[in-house]
C-alpha positions as YAML, in Angstrom:
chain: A
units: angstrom
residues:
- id: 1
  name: UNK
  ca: [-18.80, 21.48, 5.32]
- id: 2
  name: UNK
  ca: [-22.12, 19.93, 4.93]
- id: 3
  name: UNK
  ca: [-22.73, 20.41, 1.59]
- id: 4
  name: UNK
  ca: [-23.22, 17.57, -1.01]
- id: 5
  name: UNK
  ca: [-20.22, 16.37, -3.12]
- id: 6
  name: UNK
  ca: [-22.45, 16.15, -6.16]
- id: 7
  name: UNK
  ca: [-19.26, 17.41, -8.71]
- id: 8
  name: UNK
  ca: [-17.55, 13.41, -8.84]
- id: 9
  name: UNK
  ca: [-18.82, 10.34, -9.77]
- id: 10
  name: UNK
  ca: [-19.56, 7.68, -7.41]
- id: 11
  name: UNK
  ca: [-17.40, 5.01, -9.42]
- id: 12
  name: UNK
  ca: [-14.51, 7.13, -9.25]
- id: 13
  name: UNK
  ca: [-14.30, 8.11, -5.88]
- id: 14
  name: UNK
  ca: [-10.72, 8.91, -4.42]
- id: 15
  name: UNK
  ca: [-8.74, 7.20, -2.54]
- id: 16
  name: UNK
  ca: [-7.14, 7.64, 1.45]
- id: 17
  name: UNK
  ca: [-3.95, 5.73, 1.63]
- id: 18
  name: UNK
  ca: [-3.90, 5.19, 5.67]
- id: 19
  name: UNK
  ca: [-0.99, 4.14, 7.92]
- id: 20
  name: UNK
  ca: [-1.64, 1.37, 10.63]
- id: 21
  name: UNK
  ca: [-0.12, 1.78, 14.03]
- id: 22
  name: UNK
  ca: [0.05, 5.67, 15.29]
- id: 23
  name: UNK
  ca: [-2.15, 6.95, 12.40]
- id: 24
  name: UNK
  ca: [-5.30, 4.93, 13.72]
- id: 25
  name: UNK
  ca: [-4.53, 3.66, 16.90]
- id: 26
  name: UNK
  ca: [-2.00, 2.02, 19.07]
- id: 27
  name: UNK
  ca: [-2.10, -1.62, 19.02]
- id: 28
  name: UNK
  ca: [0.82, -2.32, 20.48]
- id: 29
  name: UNK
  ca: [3.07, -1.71, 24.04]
- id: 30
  name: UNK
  ca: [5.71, -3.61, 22.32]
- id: 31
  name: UNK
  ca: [6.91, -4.13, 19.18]
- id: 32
  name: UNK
  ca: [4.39, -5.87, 16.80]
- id: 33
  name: UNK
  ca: [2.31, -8.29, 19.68]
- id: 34
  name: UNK
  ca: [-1.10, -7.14, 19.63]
- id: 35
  name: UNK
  ca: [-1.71, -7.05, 22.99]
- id: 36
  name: UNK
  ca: [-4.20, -3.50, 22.66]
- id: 37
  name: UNK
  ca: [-6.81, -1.78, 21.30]
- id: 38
  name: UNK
  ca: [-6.30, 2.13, 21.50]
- id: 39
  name: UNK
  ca: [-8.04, 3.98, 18.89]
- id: 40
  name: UNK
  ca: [-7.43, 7.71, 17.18]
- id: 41
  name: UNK
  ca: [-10.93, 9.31, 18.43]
- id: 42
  name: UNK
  ca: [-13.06, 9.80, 15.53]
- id: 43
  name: UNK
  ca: [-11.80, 6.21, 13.73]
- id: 44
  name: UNK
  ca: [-14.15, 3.46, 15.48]
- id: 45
  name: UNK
  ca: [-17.17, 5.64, 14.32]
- id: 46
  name: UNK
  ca: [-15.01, 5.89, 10.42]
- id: 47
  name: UNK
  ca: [-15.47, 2.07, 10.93]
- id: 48
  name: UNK
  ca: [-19.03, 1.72, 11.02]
- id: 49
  name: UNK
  ca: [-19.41, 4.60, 7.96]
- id: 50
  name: UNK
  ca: [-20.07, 4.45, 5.04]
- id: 51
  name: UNK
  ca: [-17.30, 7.47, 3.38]
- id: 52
  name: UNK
  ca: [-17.67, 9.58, 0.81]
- id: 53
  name: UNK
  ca: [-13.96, 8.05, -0.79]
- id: 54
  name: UNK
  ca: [-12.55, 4.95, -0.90]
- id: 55
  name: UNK
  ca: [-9.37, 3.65, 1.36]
- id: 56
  name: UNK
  ca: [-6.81, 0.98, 2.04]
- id: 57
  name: UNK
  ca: [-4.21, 0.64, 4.74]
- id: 58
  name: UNK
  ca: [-0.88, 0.25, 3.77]
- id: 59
  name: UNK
  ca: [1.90, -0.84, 7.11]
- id: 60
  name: UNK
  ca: [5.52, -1.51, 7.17]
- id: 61
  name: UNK
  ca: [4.19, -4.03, 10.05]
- id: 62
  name: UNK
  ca: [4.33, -7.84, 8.80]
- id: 63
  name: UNK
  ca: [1.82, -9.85, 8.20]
- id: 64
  name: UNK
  ca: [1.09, -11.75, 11.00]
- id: 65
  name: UNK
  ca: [0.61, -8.40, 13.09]
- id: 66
  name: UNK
  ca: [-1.88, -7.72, 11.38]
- id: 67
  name: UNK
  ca: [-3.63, -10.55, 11.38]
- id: 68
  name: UNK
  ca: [-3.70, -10.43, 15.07]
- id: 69
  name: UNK
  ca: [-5.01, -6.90, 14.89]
- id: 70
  name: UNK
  ca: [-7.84, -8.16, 12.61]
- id: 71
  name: UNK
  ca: [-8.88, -10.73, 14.86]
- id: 72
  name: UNK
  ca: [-8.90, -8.95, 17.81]
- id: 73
  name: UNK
  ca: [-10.99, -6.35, 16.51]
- id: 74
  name: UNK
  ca: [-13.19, -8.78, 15.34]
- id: 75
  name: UNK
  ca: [-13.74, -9.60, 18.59]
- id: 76
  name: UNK
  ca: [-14.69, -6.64, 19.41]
- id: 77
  name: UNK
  ca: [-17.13, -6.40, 17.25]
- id: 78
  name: UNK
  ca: [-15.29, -4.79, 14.70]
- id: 79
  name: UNK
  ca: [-13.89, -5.06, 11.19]
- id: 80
  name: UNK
  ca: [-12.27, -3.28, 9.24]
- id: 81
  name: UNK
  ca: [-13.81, -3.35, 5.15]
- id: 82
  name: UNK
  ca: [-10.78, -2.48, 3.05]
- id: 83
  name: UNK
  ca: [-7.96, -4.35, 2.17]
- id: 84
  name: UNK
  ca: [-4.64, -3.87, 4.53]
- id: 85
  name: UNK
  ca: [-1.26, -4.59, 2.89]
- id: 86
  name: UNK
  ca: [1.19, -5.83, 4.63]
- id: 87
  name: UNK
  ca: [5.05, -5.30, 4.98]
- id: 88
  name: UNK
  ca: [5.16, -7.92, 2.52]
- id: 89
  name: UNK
  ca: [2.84, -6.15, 0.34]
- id: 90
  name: UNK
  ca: [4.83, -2.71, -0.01]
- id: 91
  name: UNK
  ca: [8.05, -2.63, 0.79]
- id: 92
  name: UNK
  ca: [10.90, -1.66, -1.38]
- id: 93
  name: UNK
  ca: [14.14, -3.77, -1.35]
- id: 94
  name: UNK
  ca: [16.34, -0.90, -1.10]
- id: 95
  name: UNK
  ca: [17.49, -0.42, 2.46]
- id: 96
  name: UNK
  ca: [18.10, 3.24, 1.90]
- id: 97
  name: UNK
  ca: [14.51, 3.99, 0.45]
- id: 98
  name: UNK
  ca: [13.18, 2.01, 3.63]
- id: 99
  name: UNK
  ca: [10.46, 4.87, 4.77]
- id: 100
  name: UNK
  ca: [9.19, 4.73, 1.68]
- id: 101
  name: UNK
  ca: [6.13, 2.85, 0.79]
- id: 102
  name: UNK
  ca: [5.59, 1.38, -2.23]
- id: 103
  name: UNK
  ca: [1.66, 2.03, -3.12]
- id: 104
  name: UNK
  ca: [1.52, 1.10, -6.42]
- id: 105
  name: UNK
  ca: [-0.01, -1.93, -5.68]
- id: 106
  name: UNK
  ca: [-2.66, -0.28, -3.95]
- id: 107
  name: UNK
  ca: [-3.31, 2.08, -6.66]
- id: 108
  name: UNK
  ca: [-3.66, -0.93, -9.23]
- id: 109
  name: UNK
  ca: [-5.79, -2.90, -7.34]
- id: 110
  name: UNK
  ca: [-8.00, 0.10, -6.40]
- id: 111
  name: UNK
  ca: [-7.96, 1.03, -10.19]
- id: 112
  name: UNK
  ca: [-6.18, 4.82, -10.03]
- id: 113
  name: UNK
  ca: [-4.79, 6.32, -12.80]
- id: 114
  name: UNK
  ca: [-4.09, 9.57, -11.68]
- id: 115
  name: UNK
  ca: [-2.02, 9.15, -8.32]
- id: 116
  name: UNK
  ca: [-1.64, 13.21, -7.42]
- id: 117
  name: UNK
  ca: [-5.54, 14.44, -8.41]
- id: 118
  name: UNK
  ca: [-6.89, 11.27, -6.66]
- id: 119
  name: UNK
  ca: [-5.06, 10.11, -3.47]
- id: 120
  name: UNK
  ca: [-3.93, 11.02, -0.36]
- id: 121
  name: UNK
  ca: [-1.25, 9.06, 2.19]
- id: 122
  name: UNK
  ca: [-2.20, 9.83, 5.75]
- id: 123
  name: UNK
  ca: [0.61, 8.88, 8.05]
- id: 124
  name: UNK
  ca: [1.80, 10.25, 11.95]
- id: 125
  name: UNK
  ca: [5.21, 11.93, 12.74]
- id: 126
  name: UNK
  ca: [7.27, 9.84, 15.20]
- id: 127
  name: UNK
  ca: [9.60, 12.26, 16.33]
- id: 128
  name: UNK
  ca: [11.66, 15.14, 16.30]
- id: 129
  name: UNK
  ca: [15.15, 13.78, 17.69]
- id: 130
  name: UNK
  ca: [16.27, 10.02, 18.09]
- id: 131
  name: UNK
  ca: [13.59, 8.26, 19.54]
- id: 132
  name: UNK
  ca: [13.17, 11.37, 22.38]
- id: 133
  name: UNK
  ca: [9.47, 11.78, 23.63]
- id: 134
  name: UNK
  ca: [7.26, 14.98, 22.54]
- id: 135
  name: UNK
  ca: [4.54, 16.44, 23.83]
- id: 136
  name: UNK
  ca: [1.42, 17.97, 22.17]
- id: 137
  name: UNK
  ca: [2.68, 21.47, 22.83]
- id: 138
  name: UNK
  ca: [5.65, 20.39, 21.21]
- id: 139
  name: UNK
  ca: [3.98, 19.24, 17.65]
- id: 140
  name: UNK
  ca: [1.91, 22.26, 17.97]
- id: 141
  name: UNK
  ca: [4.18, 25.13, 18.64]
- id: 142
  name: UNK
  ca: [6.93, 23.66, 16.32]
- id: 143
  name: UNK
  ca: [7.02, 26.01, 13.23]
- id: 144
  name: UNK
  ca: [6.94, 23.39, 10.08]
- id: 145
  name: UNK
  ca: [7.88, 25.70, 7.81]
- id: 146
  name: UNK
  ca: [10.60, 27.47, 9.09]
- id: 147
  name: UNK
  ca: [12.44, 24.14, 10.14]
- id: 148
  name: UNK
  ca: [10.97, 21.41, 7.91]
- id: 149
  name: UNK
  ca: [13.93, 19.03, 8.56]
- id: 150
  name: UNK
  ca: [12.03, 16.84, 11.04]
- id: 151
  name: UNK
  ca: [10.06, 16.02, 8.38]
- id: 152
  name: UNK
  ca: [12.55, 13.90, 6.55]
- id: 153
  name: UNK
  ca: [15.28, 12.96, 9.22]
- id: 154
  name: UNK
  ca: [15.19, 10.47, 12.05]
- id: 155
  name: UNK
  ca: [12.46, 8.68, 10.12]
- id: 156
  name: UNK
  ca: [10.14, 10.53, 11.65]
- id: 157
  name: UNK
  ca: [7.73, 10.02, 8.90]
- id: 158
  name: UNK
  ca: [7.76, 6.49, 7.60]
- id: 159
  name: UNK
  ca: [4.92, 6.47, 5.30]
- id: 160
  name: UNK
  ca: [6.41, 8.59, 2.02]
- id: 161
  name: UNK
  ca: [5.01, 7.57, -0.99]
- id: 162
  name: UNK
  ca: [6.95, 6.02, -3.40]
- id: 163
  name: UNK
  ca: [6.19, 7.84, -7.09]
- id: 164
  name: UNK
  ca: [4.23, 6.25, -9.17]
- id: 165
  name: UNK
  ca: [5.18, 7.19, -12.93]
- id: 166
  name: UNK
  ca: [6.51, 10.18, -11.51]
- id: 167
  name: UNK
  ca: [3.46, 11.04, -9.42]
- id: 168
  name: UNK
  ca: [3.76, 11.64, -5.91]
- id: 169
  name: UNK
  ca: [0.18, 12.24, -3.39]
- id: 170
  name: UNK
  ca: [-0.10, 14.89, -0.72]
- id: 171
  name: UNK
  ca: [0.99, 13.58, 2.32]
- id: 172
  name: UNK
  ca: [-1.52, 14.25, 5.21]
- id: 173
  name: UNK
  ca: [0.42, 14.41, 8.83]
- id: 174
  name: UNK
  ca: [-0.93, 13.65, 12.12]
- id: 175
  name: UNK
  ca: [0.55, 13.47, 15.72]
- id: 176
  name: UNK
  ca: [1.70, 10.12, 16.88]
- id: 177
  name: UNK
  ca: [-0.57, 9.20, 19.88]
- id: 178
  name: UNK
  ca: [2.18, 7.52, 22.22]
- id: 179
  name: UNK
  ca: [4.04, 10.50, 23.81]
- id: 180
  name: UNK
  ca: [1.26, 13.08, 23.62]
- id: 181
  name: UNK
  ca: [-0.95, 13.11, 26.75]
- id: 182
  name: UNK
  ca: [-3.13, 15.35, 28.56]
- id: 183
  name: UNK
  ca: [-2.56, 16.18, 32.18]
- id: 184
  name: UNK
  ca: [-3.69, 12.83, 33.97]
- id: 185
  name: UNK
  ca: [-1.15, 11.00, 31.64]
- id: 186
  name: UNK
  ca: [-4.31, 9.26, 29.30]
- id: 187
  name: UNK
  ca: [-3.81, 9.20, 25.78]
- id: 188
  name: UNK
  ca: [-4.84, 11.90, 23.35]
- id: 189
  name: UNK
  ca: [-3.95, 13.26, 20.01]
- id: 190
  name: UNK
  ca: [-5.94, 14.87, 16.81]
- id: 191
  name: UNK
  ca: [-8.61, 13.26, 16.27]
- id: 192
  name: UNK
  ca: [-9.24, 11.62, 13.01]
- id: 193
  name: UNK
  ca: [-12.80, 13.45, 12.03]
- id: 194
  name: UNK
  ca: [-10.41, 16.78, 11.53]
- id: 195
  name: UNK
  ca: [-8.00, 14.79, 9.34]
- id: 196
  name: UNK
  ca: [-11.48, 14.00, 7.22]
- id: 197
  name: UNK
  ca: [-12.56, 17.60, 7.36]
- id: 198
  name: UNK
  ca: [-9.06, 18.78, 5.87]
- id: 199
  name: UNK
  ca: [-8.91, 15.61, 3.19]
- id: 200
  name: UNK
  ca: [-12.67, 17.11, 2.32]
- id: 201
  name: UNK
  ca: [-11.92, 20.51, 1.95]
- id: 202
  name: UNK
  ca: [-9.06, 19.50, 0.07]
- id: 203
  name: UNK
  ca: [-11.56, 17.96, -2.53]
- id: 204
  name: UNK
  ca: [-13.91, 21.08, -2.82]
- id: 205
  name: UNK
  ca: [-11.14, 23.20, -3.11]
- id: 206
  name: UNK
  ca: [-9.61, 21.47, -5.77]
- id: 207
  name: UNK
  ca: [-12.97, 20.59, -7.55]
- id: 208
  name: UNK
  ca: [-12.34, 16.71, -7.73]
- id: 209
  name: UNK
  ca: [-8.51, 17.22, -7.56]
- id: 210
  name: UNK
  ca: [-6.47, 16.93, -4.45]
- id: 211
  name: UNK
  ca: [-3.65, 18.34, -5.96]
- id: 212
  name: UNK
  ca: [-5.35, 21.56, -7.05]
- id: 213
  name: UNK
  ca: [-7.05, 21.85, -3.68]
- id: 214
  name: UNK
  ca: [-3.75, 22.10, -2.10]
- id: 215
  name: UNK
  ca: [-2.82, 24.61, -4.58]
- id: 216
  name: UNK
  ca: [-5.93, 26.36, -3.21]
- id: 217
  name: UNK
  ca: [-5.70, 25.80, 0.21]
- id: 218
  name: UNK
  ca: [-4.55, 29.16, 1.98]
- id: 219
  name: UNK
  ca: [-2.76, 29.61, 5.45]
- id: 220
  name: UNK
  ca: [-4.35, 28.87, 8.35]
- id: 221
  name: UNK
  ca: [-3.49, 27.87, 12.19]
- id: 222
  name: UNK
  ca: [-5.03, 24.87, 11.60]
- id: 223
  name: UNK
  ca: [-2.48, 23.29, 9.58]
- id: 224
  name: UNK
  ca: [0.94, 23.77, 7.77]
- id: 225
  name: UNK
  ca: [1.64, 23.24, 4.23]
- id: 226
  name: UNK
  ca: [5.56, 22.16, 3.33]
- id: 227
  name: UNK
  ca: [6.87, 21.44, 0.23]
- id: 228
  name: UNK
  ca: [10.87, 20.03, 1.15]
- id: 229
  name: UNK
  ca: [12.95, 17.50, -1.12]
- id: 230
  name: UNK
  ca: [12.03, 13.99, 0.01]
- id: 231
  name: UNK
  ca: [14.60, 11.90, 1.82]
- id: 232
  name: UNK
  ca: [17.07, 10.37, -0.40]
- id: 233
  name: UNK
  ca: [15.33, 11.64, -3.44]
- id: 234
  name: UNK
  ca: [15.19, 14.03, -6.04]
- id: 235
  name: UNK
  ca: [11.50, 14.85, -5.94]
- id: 236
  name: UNK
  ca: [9.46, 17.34, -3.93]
- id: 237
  name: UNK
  ca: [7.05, 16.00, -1.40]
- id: 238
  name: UNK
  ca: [4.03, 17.82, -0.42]
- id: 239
  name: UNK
  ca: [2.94, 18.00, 3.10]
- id: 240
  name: UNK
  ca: [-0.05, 18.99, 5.06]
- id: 241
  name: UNK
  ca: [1.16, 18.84, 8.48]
- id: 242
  name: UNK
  ca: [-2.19, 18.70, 10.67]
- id: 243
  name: UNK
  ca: [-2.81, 20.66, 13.84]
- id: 244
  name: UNK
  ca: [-6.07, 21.21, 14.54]
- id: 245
  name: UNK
  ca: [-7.59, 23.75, 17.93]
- id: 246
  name: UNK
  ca: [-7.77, 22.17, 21.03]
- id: 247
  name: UNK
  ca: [-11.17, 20.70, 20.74]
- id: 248
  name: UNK
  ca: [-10.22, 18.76, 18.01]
- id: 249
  name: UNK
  ca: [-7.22, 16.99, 20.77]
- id: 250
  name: UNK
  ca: [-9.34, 14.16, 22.33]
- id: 251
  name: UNK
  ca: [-8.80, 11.26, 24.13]
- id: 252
  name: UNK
  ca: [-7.68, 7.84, 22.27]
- id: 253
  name: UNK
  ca: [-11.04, 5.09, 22.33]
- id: 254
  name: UNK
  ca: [-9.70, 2.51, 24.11]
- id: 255
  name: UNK
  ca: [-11.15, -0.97, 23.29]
- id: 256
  name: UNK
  ca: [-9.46, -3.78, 24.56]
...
């Protein structure tokens, strides 16, 4: 997966929609006070890069959590580049659409036209039943595609994509990071270089087209593809639950 991406232009690179908390770290042990730094293996190097796409990170978190997050990575020497929008920035004002995100604004200000060839939402899955702990042998033995409901109940997935002119992106799961640990009780989950290696092979595959790269994108242990009716909607999402082998399970980076 070395190869150059000569086949797109630089000025139109595409665009990685991430979550906050769970997708790249943990930043809090209660709800929104920063009071840690825990990060998805593979993302504090993804800080430092320079990518091949562009990104923003879209929360349901408020503003001033995220302003404590910035400043605290700062501190750590750290920053990160792109823009983060805030619960403010995306939410919709319907309580019954309230896992939705509402990217739109992130797709105007980034300057994308064509929301399902172009970008990607990466978000984690929460959890299966209520707010019940899982493990990592959990997430990876459960068969996605014979029981897809966990995908859109319990709001264990928070970070759907509102359509955009009737557009909707692939949907790129990981593994919460909380509940999933390895035998000495530290924190691991996927790590975040395997969620670039899928969202790249996505791209070649689809020749500059995310959507068409799914279309492409055969079977594989590695991952699950779903395609299930979106929670209180009429439209089809289209998931890409990640799984990864078990050297691609590492330890979370902790930095403060």
């Amino acid at each position: 997966m070395n190869r150059r991406l000569d086949f797109f232009p630089i000025k139109n690179k595409p665009l990685l929609i991430l979550d906050l908390e769970g997708t790249t770290g943990i930043y809090s042990s209660s709800m929104h006070q920063n009071d840690t730094i825990m990060l998805r293996h593979g993302f504090y190097e993804f800080l430092q890069c320079d990518p091949w796409f562009d990104y923003a990170i879209a929360t349901r978190a408020p503003k001033f959590f995220i302003t404590q997050i910035e400043g605290n990575l700062e501190k750590a020497g750290l920053k990160i580049s792109q823009p983060i929008y805030s619960k403010e920035d995306i939410e919709i004002g319907n309580q019954n659409l309230g896992n939705y995100k509402y990217i739109q604004h992130v797709c105007e200000d980034k300057k994308i036209h064509k929301v399902e060839s172009t970008v990607v939402i990466m978000g984690d899955f929460l959890r299966f039943t209520d707010n019940d702990d899982y493990s990592a042998n959990d997430y990876l033995s459960h068969d996605f595609v014979a029981d897809p409901s966990h995908l859109i109940l319990n709001n264990s997935l928070n970070d759907h994509p509102y359509p955009i002119n009737g557009e909707i992106p692939i949907y790129l799961v990981l593994p919460q990071p909380w509940t999933t640990k390895d035998y000495h009780g530290n924190h691991i989950s996927l790590s975040f270089n395997f969620a670039l290696f899928i969202l790249r092979k996505l791209w070649e595959l689809g020749t500059g087209n995310f959507a068409e790269g799914y279309k492409n994108l055969g079977s594989s242990d590695l991952f699950q593809k779903v395609e299930i009716k979106a929670p209180n909607m009429e439209h089809n999402q289209r998931y890409l639950i990640l799984k990864g082998e078990s050297k691609d399970w590492q330890p979370m980076v902790k930095i403060a």
